[in-house]
C-alpha distance (Angstrom), angle and dihedral (degrees) to the residues before:
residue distance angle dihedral
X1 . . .
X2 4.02 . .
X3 3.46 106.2 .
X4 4.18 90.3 -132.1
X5 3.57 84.1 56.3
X6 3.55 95.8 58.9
X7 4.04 90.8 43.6
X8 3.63 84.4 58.2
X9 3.73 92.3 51.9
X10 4.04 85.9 51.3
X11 3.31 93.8 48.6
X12 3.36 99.5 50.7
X13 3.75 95.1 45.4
X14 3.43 86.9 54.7
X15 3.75 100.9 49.6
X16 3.88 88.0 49.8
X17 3.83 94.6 53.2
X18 3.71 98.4 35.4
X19 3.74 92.5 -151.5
X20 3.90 131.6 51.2
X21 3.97 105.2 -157.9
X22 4.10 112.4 -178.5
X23 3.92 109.8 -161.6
X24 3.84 109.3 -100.2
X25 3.69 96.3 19.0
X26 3.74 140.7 77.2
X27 3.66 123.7 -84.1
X28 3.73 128.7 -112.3
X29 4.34 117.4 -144.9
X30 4.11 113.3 -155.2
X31 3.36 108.6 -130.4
X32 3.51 104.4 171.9
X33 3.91 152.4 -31.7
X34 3.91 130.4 -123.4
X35 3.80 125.9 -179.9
X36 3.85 89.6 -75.1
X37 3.72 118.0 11.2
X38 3.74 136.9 42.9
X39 3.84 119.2 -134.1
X40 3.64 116.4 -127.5
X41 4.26 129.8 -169.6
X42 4.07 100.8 -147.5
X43 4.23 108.8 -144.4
X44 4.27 81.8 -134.0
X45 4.04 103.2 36.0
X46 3.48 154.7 11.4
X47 3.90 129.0 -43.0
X48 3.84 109.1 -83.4
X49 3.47 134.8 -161.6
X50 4.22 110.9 -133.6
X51 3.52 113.5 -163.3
X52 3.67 126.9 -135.6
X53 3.88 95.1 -126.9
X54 3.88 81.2 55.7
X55 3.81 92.9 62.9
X56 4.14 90.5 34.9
X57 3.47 87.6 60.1
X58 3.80 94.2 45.3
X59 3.96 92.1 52.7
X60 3.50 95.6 42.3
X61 3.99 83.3 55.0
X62 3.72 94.6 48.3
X63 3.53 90.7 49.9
X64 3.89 89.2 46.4
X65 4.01 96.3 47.3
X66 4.04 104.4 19.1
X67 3.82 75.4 -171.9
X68 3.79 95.8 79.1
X69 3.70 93.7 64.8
X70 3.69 92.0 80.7
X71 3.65 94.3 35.0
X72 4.34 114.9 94.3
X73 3.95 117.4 -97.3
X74 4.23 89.0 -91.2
X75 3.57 91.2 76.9
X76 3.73 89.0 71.2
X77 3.67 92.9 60.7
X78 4.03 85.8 76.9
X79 3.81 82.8 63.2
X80 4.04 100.8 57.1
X81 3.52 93.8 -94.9
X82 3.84 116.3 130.5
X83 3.72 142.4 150.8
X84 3.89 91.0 18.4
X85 3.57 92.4 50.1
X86 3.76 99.7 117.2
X87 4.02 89.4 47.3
X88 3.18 92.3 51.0
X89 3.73 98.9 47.0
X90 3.80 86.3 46.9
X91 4.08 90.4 56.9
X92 3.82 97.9 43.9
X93 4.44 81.0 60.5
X94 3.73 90.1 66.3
X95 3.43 88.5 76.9
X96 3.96 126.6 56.1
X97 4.24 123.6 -117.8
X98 3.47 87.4 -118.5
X99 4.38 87.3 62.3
X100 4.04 88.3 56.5
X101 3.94 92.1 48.7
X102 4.00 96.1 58.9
């Protein structure tokens, strides 16, 4: 599937439950969306701004490597993504492994 379909699906899913929680790590509020980045309140931090080619990049890796999706939010590092990796690890959960393999 498109990978700007699936960040749709995320972002939608996250919009409708207002908070993505991960068992075992901290949670991640939405606050908002602009034209290229979703706004997230972290349970242990400050506000961040997560932007879309941030999540892209995630799906395109999970769809890649259907191994990662199991693996903890470091592994993304390897794929450019840093200082939002825990968000961003936390949003690519609200959908299943099955969703990145169609």
């Amino acid at each position: 599937m498109d990978s700007k379909i699936l960040l749709g699906k995320i972002l939608q899913r996250f919009s409708d439950k207002r908070v993505v929680k991960i068992e075992d790590y901290n949670s991640f509020g939405y606050l908002k969306e602009t034209g290229n980045a979703v706004f997230v309140s972290r349970e242990a931090g400050q506000d961040t701004r997560v932007p879309f080619d941030k999540i892209l990049t995630g799906i395109e890796a999970y769809q890649t490597n259907p191994d990662l999706y199991n693996s903890g939010p470091a592994e993304l590092r390897s794929f450019g993504i840093t200082h939002v990796t825990s968000p961003v690890w936390s949003l690519l959960h609200l959908l299943t492994m099955q969703e990145y393999s169609h």
